[in-house]
C-alpha angles and dihedrals in degrees: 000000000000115000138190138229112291132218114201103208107180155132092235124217121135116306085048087056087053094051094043094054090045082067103032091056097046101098101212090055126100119207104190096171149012118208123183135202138187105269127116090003140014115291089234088070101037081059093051085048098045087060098045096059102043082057085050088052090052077249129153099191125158102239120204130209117224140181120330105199121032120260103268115331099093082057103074101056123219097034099123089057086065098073129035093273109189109235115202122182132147131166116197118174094002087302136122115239116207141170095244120037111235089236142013118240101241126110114268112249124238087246112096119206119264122272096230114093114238094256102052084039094054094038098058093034088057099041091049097044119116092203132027123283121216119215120209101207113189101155132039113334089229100121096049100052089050088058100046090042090051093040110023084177096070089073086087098064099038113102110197134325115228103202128189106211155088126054120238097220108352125037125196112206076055130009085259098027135075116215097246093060092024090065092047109008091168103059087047083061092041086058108042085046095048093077097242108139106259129191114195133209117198133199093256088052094045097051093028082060107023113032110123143198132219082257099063083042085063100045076060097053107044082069086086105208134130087253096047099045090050085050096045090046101042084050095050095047089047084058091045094050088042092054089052098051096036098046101257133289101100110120094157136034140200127251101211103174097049078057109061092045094044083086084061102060087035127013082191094081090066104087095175124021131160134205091228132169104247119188127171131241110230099156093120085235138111092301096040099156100013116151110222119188118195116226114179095098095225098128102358084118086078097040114116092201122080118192123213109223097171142022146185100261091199105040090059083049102049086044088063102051089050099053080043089057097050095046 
């Protein structure tokens, strides 16, 4: 398969560092770029992260930082009152326990990251590309609709846009909304309208092809290697924490991002997907955030965004290891 350059946009916690070194590790991509956004964490430290695991990696690659709040959803307060927002905080040892750790432990690399800010960044790479770009989006989608608000023209050079986000009948940041379109529902909706070819990645895909056990952590880490151990250590603290702040049960998590890129490497992962009309709820309401997905079939055909409903659970996880043991 051919591919295209690659830009990497994220907030990036665990299940981004994954994805990232999925394609970092594959030898025939090209990662041009890594732009970060405010999503699970600060932008200040996506960015941190961002340059920590392209050193992992043995990567010199330019990092952007990109918007810190979403477009317009934080303007309008109270909003998140509207819906049943799940609200997760613990404090053990006079410590905050999150999702996502604030930084990776891993040493910060020589390399700063760029002056320009992502979306100038992504506006003038696009327009002056000779060939099409493809954007793995696995946070808010922030970034990208700024850039395409801003440049409706770079439509044209985009490839195809691999987003993690939405969930086809449950959501986790609500009961109806995934956190990627929950924290900025309107540039989610800015992005699957624009025309740009999007392939989605919902909650159900993600966890039906990339959820894994402590013992596929293990298999990880019995590789042995400064990239694997990181992997297999980040992924058992992100159970731990998850354990804390759920009560208990979790013995085994979801990478969602790696998900949503794995098509990427290799469409072949994906076992079910639907050209289907998607359209985001941003009526502040109950189901602010929402994906719906129209399936009536009365007009999918023109549709420019395909869903994965199901995927090939070991083929995403044999592709991993294998990027992981030539790494």
């Amino acid at each position: 398969m051919k591919h295209n350059k690659i830009i990497f946009d994220c907030d990036i916690g665990c299940d981004d560092a994954v994805a990232l070194i999925a394609l970092l590790t594959k030898k025939d991509l090209d990662v041009i770029a890594i732009t970060c956004v405010k999503g699970n964490i600060p932008a200040d430290d996506v960015v941190n992260n961002a340059l920590k695991v392209s050193h992992l990696c043995g990567k010199d690659i330019p990092v952007y930082k990109g918007c810190e709040s979403p477009m317009v959803r934080d303007l309008l307060r109270g909003r998140d009152y509207n819906t049943l927002m799940e609200r997760i905080r613990m404090v053990v040892d006079g410590k905050e326990v999150l999702i996502h750790e604030k930084e990776f432990p891993l040493p910060l690399p020589e390399r700063k990251p760029e002056a320009k800010h992502a979306c100038s960044y992504l506006i003038e790479t696009l327009k002056e590309s000779k060939e099409k770009i493809d954007i793995c989006a696995v946070g808010p989608l922030t970034n990208i609709a700024m850039a395409l608000r801003l440049d409706p023209s770079i439509v044209k050079n985009i490839g195809t846009i691999y987003i993690m986000g939405g969930g086809l009948y449950i959501g986790n940041r609500t009961p109806l909304a995934e956190a990627n379109f929950y924290d900025d529902p309107e540039a989610a909706q800015i992005v699957l309208s624009s025309g740009a070819h999007c392939m989605v990645c919902p909650i159900e895909a993600c966890e039906d092809g990339a959820t894994y056990t402590r013992e596929d952590i293990q298999r990880i880490a019995d590789l042995n290697t400064p990239i694997s151990s990181f992997i297999a250590e980040e992924l058992d603290g992100y159970i731990r924490r998850c354990d804390l702040l759920f009560h208990g049960g979790l013995d085994d998590c979801c990478i969602y991002d790696y998900a949503a890129v794995a098509p990427l490497i290799d469409e072949s992962v994906i076992i079910e997907k639907r050209r289907d009309i998607v359209n985001i709820d941003i009526s502040g309401g109950m189901a602010d955030g929402q994906m719906v997905v129209d399936r009536r079939g009365m007009f999918n055909n023109d549709s420019n965004v395909e869903v994965i409903y199901r995927m090939d659970s070991a083929k995403v996880h044999q592709l991993l290891l294998d990027h992981l043991k030539e790494a």
